[in-house]
C-alpha positions in Angstrom: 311.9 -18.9 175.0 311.5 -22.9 174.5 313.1 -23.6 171.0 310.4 -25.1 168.5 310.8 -28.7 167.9 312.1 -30.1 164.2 308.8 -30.5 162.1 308.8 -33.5 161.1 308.2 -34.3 157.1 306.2 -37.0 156.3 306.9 -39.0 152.9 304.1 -38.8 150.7 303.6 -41.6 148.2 305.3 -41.0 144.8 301.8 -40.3 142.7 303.3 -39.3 138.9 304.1 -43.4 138.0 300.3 -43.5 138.2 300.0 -41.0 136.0 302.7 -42.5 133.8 300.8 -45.8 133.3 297.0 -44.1 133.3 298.8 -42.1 129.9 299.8 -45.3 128.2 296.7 -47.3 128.9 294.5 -44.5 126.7 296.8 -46.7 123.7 293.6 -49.2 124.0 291.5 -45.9 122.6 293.2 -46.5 118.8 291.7 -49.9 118.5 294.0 -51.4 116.1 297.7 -51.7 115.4 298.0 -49.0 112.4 297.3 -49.9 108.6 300.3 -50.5 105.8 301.0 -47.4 103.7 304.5 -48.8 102.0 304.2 -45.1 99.9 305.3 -43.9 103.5 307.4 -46.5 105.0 310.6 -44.9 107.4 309.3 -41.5 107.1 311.4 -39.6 109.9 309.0 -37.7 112.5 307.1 -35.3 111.0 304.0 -33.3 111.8 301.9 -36.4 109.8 303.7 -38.7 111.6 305.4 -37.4 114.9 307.0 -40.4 115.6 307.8 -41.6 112.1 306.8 -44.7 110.3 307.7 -48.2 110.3 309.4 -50.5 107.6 305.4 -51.0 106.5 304.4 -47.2 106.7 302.7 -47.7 110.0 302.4 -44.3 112.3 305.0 -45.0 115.0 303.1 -43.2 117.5 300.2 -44.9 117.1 301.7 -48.3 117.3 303.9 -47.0 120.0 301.3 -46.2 122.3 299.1 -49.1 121.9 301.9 -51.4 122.4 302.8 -50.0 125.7 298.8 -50.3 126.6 299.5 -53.6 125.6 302.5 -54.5 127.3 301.0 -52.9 130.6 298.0 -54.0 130.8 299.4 -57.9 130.5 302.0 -57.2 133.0 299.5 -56.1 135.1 297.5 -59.5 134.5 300.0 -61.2 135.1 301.4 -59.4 138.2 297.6 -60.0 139.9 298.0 -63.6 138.9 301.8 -64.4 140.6 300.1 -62.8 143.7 297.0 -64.4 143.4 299.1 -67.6 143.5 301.5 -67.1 145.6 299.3 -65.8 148.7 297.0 -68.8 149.0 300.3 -70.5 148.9 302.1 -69.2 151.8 298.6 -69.3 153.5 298.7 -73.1 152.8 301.6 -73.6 154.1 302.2 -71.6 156.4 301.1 -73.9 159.8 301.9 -77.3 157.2 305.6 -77.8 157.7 305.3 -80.4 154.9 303.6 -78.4 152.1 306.0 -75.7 153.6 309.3 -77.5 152.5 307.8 -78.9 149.3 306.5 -75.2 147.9 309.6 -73.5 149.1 311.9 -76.9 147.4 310.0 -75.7 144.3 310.9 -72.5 144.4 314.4 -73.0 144.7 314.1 -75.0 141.5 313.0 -72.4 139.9 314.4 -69.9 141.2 317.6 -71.3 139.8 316.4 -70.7 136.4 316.5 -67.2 134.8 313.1 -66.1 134.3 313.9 -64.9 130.5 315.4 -68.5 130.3 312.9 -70.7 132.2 310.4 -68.8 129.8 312.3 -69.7 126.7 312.3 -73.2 127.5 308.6 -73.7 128.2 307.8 -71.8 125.2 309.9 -73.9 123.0 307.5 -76.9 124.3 304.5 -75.0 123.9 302.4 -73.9 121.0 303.6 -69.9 120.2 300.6 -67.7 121.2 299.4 -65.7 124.5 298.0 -68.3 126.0 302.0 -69.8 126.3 303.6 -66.4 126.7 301.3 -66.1 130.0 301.9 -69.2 131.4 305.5 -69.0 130.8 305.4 -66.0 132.1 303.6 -66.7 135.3 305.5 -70.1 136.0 308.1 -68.4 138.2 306.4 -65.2 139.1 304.7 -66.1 142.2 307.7 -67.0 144.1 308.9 -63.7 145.9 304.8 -63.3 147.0 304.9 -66.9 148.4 308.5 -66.3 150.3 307.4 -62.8 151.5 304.2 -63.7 152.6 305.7 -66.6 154.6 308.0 -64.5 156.3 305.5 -62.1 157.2 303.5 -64.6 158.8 305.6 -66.0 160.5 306.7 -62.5 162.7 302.7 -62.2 162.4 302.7 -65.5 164.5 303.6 -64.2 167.9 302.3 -60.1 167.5 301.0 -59.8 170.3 297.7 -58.0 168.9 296.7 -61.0 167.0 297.2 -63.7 169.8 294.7 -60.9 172.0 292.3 -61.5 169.1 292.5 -64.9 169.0 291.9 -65.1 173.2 288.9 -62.9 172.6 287.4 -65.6 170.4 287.9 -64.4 166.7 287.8 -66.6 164.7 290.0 -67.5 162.0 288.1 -66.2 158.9 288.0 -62.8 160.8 291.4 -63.0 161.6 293.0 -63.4 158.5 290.6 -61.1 156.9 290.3 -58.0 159.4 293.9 -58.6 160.6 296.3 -60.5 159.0 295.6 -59.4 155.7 295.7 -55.9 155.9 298.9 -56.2 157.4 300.0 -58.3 154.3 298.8 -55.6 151.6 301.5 -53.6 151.7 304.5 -56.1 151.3 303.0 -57.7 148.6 302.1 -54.5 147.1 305.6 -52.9 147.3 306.6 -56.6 145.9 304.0 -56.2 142.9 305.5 -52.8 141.3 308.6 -54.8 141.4 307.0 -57.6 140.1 305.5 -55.6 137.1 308.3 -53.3 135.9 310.2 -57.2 135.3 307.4 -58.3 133.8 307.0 -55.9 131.1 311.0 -56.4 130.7 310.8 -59.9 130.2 308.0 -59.6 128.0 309.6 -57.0 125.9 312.8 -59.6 125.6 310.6 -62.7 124.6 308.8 -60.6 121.6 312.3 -59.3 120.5 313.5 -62.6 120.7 310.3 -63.8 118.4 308.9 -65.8 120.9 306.5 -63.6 122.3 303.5 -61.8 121.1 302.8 -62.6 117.3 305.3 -60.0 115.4 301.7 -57.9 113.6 301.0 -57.2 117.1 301.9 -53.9 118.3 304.0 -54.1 121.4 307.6 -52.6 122.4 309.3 -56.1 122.2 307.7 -56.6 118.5 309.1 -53.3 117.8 312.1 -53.4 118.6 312.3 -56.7 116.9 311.0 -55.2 113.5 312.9 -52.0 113.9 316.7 -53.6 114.8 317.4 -54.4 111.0 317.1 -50.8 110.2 318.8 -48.8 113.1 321.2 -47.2 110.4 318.8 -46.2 108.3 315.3 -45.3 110.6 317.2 -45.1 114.1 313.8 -43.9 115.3 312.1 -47.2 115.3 314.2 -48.5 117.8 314.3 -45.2 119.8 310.6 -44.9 120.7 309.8 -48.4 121.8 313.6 -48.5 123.6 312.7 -45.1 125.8 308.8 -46.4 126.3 310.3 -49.3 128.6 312.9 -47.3 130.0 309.5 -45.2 131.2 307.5 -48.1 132.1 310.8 -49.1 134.6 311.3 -46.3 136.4 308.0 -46.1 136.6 307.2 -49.2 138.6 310.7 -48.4 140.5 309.2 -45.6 141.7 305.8 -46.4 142.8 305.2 -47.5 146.2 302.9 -47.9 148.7 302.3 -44.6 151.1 303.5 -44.6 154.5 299.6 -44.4 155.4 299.0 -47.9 153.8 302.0 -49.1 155.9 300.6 -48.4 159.2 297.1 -50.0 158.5 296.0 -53.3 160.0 
């Protein structure tokens, strides 16, 4: 009797950070950022108010949950945009050797920079607003797209496959977007959930730091900002907002591309 071979498991793609972020995105369904009730300001959770109030009497849970649909939903932007910028980008420069050393000089430069602290400094030139807080944000945030997605094309450069297309007479518009492409998708889609999870992080740290979203804006940064002068007294003001990103992290750390994506192309 032949002894059955090993079944082999396949690794499914992690689905519950989808979940996660489809949850805090229903935030958007309260509309606005809570109203003042200073009869019930640092109320301690309650049935009224199951994550407390705020030093205004704001619900916590409220604020709470459109702050992280706030939060989210511009890292997401802004993750979209760093790819959308840097793959044209590597595209570029990827067969100009001269473009090719002058965007990779660049992002050395500023890649040399902390992104908290090359975000600081553009700010502090800027008018305070989201229109700064996003391009500060997105300054830097294209570089590990561009980098990847000059790697990749360069192994993509002698696959075999590709130069058989090529002979065959494809041309270069149904190259890059039947074959080069889909091979690309995945990389830069692993990247993004990277890309996202420090986004929200350095978001968060800007509106803590005040230089972020406006302060009567709901967010977890603003929160935390607000709440830090009374974590004696309300501890649960800087509880919520701190465990919301701490969610949001593992979150994006977590969600990746299925092995199905991988293989596509």
């Amino acid at each position: 009797m032949t002894p059955k071979a090993p079944r082999q498991s396949v690794a499914r793609p992690v689905r519950w950070p989808l979940l996660v972020f489809a949850t805090l995105l229903l935030g958007w369904l309260f509309g606005g950022d809570g109203s003042v009730d200073l009869g019930a300001r640092l109320q301690g959770p309650s049935l009224g108010h199951i994550f407390g109030t705020d030093e205004l009497g704001r619900d916590l849970l409220r604020r709470w949950w459109l702050g992280g649909a706030r939060s989210l939903t511009l890292a997401a932007a802004l993750t979209a945009l760093h790819m959308t910028l840097g793959l044209p980008l590597a595209l570029a420069a990827h067969r100009a050797p001269v473009l090719r050393r002058a965007i990779l000089g660049l992002a050395d430069l500023l890649a040399s920079v902390p992104a908290t602290l090359l975000a600081l400094l553009l700010l502090a030139l800027l008018r305070p607003g989201l229109g700064s807080l996003v391009v500060a944000l997105a300054l830097g945030g294209w570089i590990p797209y561009a980098r990847l997605a000059l790697n990749r094309l360069d192994v993509l450069r002698a696959d075999a496959s590709l130069l058989q297309v090529q002979l065959m007479g494809a041309g270069a518009g149904h190259r890059l977007f039947r074959h080069v492409l889909p091979r690309l998708a995945p990389l830069l889609l692993a990247q993004a959930t990277v890309g996202l999870g420090a986004v929200i992080l350095v978001e968060g740290g800007l509106s803590f730091l005040g230089v972020g979203l406006a302060p009567d804006l709901a967010s977890w940064g603003t929160m935390l900002a607000s709440g830090r002068a009374f974590l004696l007294v309300s501890p649960w003001t800087l509880l919520w907002p701190g465990l919301g990103i701490l969610a949001a992290l593992l979150a994006a750390g977590a969600w990746r591309p299925g092995p199905q994506d991988e293989g596509r192309g």
